[in-house]
VOGU-3710 file (C-alpha; in Angstrom, 3 decimals, decimal comma):
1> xxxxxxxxxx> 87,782/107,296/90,753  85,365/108,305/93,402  86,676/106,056/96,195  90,569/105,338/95,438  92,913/106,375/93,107  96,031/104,227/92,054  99,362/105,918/92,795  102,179/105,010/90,874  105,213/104,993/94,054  107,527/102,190/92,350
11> xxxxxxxxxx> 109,981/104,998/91,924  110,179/106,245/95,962  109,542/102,629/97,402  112,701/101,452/95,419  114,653/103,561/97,267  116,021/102,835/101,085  113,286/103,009/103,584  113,300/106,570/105,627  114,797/106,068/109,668  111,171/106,621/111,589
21> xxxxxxxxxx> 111,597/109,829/113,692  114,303/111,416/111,125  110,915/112,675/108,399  110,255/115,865/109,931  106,833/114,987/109,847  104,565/115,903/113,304  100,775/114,969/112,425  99,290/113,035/109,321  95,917/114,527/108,993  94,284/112,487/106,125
31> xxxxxxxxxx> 93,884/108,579/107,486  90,824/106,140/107,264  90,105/102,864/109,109  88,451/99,873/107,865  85,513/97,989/109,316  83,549/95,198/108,331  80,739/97,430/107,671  82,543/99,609/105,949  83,783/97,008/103,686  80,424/96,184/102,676
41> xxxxxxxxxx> 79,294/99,539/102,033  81,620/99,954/99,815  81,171/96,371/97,568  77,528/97,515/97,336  77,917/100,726/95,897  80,777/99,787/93,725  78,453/96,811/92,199  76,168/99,889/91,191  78,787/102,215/89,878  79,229/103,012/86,164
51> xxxxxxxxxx> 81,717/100,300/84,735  84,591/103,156/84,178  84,227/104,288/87,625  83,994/100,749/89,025  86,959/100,223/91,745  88,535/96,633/90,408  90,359/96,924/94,084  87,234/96,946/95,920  85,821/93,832/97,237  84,959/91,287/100,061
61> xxxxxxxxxx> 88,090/90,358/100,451  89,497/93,553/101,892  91,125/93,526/105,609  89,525/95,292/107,988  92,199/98,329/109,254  92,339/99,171/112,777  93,557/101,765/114,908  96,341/99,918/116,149  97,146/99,384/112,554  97,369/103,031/112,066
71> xxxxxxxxxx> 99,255/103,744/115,074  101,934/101,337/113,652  101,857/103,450/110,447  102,667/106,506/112,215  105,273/104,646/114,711  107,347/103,506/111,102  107,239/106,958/110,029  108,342/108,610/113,351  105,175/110,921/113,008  103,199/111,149/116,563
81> xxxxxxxxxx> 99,817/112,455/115,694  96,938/111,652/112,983  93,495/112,591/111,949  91,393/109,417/111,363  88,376/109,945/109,154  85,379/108,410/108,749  84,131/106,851/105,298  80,227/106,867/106,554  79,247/108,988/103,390  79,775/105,766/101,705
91> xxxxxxxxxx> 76,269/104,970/103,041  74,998/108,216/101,519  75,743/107,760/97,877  72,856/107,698/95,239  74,774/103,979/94,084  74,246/102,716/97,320  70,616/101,543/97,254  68,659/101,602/100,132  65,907/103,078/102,488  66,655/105,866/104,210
101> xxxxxxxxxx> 66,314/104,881/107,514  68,952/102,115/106,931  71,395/104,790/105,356  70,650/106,403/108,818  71,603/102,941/110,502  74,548/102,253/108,310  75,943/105,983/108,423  75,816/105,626/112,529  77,382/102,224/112,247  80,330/103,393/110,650
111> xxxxxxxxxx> 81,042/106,465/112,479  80,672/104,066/115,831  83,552/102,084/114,694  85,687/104,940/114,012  84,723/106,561/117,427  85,161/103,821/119,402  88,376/102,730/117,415  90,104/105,900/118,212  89,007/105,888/121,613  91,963/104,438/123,400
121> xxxxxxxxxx> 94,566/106,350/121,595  92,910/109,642/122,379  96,816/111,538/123,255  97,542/110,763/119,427  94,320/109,875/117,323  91,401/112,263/116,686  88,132/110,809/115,040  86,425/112,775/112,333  82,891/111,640/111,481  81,179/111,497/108,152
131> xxxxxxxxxx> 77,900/112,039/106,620  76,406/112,706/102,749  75,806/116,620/104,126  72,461/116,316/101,507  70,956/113,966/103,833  67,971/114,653/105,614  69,622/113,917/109,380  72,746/115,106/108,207  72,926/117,825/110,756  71,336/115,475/113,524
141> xxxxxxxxxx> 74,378/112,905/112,793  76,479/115,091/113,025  75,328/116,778/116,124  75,003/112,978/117,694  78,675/112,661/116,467  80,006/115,221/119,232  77,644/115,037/121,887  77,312/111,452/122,270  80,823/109,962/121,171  82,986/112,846/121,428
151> xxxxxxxxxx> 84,534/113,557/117,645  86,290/116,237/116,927  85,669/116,661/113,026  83,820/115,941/110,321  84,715/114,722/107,114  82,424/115,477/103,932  83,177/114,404/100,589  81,432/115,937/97,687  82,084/113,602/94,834  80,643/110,307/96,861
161> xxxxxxxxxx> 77,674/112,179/98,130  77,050/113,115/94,291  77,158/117,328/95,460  76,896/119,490/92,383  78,084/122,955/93,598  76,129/124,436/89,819  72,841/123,537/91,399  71,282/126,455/93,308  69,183/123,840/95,718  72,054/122,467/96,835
171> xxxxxxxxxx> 74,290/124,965/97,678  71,330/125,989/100,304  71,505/122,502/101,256  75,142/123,041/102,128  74,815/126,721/103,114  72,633/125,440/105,851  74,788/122,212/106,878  77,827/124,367/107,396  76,549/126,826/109,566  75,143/123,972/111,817
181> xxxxxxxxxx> 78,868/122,550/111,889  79,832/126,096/112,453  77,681/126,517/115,350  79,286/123,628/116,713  82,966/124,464/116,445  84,163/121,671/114,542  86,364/121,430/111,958  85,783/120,046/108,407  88,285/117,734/106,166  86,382/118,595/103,038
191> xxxxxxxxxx> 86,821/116,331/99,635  86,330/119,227/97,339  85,928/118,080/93,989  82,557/116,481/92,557  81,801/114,606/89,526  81,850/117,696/86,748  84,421/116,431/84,768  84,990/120,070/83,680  85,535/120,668/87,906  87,485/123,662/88,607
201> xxxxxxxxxx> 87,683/127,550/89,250  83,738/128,027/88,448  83,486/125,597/91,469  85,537/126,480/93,883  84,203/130,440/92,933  80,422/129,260/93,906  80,995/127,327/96,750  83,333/130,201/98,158  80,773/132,710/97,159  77,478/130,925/97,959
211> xxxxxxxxxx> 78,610/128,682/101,504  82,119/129,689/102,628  81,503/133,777/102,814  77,620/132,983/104,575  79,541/130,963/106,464  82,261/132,764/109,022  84,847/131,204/110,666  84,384/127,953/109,680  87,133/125,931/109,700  88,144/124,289/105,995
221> xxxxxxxxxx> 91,023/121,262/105,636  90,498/120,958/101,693  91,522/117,388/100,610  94,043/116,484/97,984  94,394/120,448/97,361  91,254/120,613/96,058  91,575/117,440/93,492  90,717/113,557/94,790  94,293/112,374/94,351  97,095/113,193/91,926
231> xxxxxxxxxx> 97,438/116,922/90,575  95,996/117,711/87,071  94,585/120,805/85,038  91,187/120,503/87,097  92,916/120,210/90,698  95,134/122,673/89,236  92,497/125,416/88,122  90,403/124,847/91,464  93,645/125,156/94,071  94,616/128,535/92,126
241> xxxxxxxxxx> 90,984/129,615/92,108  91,426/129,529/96,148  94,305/131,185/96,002  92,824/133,861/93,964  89,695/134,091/96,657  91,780/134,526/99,341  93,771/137,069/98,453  90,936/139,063/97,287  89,430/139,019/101,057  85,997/138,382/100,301
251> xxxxxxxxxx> 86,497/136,037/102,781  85,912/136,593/106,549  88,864/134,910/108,764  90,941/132,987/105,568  93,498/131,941/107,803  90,539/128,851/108,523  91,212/128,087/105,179  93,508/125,264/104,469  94,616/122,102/102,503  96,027/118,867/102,760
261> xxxxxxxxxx> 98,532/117,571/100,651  97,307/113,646/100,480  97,241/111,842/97,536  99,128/114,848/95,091  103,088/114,595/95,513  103,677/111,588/93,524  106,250/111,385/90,060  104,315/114,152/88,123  105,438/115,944/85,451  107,822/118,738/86,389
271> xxxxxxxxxx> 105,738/121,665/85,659  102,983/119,596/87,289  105,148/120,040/91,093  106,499/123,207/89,548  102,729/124,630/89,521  101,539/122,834/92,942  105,049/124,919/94,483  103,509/128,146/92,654  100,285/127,808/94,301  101,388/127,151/98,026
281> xxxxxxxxxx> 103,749/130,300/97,946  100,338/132,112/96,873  98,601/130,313/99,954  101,497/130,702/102,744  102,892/127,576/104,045  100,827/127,462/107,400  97,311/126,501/105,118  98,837/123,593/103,884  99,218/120,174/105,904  100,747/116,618/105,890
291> xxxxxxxxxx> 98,036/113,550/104,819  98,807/110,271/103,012  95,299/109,206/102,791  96,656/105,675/103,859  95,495/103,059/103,449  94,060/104,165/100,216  97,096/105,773/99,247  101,032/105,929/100,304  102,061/104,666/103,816  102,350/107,950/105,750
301> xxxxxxxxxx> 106,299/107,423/105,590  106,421/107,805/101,989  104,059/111,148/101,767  107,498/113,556/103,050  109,661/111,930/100,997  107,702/112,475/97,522  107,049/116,503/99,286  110,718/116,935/100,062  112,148/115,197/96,571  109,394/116,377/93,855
311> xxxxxxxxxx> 107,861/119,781/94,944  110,606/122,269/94,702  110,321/124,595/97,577  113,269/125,998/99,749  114,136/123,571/103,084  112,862/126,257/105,020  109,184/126,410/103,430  109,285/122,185/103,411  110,416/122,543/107,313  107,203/124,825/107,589
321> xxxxxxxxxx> 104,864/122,346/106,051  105,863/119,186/107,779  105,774/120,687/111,250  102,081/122,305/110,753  99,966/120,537/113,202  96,039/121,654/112,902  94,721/123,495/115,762  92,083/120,859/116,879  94,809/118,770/118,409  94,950/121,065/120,712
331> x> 91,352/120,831/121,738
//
């Protein structure tokens, strides 16, 4: 649950392959890579993860994923750029059990890889890095991060670094984290959604209300529209409770406010796509962007395909969507 979700796609992959270049599609903006280390973060904290939440995909065995490999992913689809994010928080979750100096070690490792990875394909490819933002060097990682290897993002997730946005502490924690990214001019791909299995508008209202408004400016990619893959009644109650924030304007410069798409469009219920349409006509079609979340999810080809075919939106508002390209490619 926390790391992967399985997508049923039988139904789109049993069709005819799309013609690369003919998708629509400009930039994916929700990729990972896969190194060695990575690979082993993520056996050990699996080992230690509640048996319902254990990952039966996870283990030794996985390939390590390159940046080549994702250039080839965007190359089938005909898409040109993609945002490739790091998975370092892995080393930051409470199941991963270790000192904190070698979560330090382990959390620089991993954001190395990606940095380095990326490097060569720097006209396409930009690197996010990662961190548990509860950490005590969270803010020097991150700093390191730009400075020294020259990322353009950062990538936090809330559910693996165990983030309860109901505890007071914590949303100083973050308060304080964000306005150091802030001060730095990055962008964040956030992974909204923590482990409250009641998750939802109460959320989404205290994180908005207690980090996003202390916060100015800063720039927001919300993951998965607010869920952690697939759309139900808590991804559905949290994306509307942005919509209802943002048209309130409590919120200083909203247009930073945005979503990705990775992960939701797949053979939902009707009213399901009917309600994720609903919500991004609330939102405007320039907050919301193109991810697949490969190669934990669908092959970036597949992700406009299951838009175009199950979210019922005019041509014109789907032609909107799959040309948004996020401002930091630019940078």
């Amino acid at each position: 649950m926390l790391s992967s979700l399985c997508l049923t796609i039988a139904a789109a992959q049993a069709q005819q392959p799309p013609t690369p270049g003919d998708l629509g599609v400009v930039a994916d903006h929700h990729l990972h890579i896969r190194s060695a280390i990575g690979i082993e973060g993520m056996v050990a904290f699996n080992i230690n993860m509640d048996e319902k939440l254990r990952d039966p995909s996870i283990s030794e065995d996985m390939p390590v994923i390159s940046a080549a490999d994702v250039i080839a992913q965007l190359d089938a689809a005909g898409i040109h750029y993609g945002t490739v994010l790091s998975s370092a928080y892995f080393f930051g979750m409470p199941e991963y059990d270790a000192s904190n100096e070698e979560r330090r070690t382990k959390t620089q490792e991993l954001n190395n890889f990606v940095a380095n990875e990326i490097a060569p394909y720097s006209d396409r490819l930009r690197a996010f890095c990662a961190v548990n933002p509860l950490l005590e060097f969270a803010e020097e990682e991150v700093t390191r991060c730009v400075e020294e290897l020259g990322m353009a993002g950062v990538k936090i997730h809330f559910a693996n670094s165990d983030v309860d946005l109901r505890d007071r502490d914590q949303l100083w924690r973050l308060r304080t984290f964000f306005t150091h990214v802030q001060r730095l001019g990055l962008p964040v791909a956030l992974h909204l959604r923590t482990r409250n299995v009641d998750f939802g508008r109460v959320d989404v209202a205290s994180f908005a209300d207690e980090v996003v408004t202390h916060v100015p400016g800063i720039e927001l990619y919300v993951a998965h529209l607010s869920g952690w893959g697939r759309y139900d009644a808590n991804t559905h109650d949290a994306f509307t409770a942005w919509a209802n924030a943002l048209e309130s304007g409590a919120i200083a410069e909203p247009e930073k406010i945005n979503f990705d798409i990775a992960a939701t469009v797949t053979r939902h219920p009707k009213e399901e796509n009917a309600q994720i349409a609903e919500v991004i006509r609330r939102l405007g079609t320039s907050r919301i962007f193109i991810g697949s979340d490969w190669p934990a999810f669908n092959q970036p080809r597949w992700v406009p395909v299951n838009f175009k075919t199950q979210v019922s939106l005019t041509d014109e508002e789907h032609e909107d969507i799959l040309n948004n390209v996020a401002p930091y490619f630019e940078r």
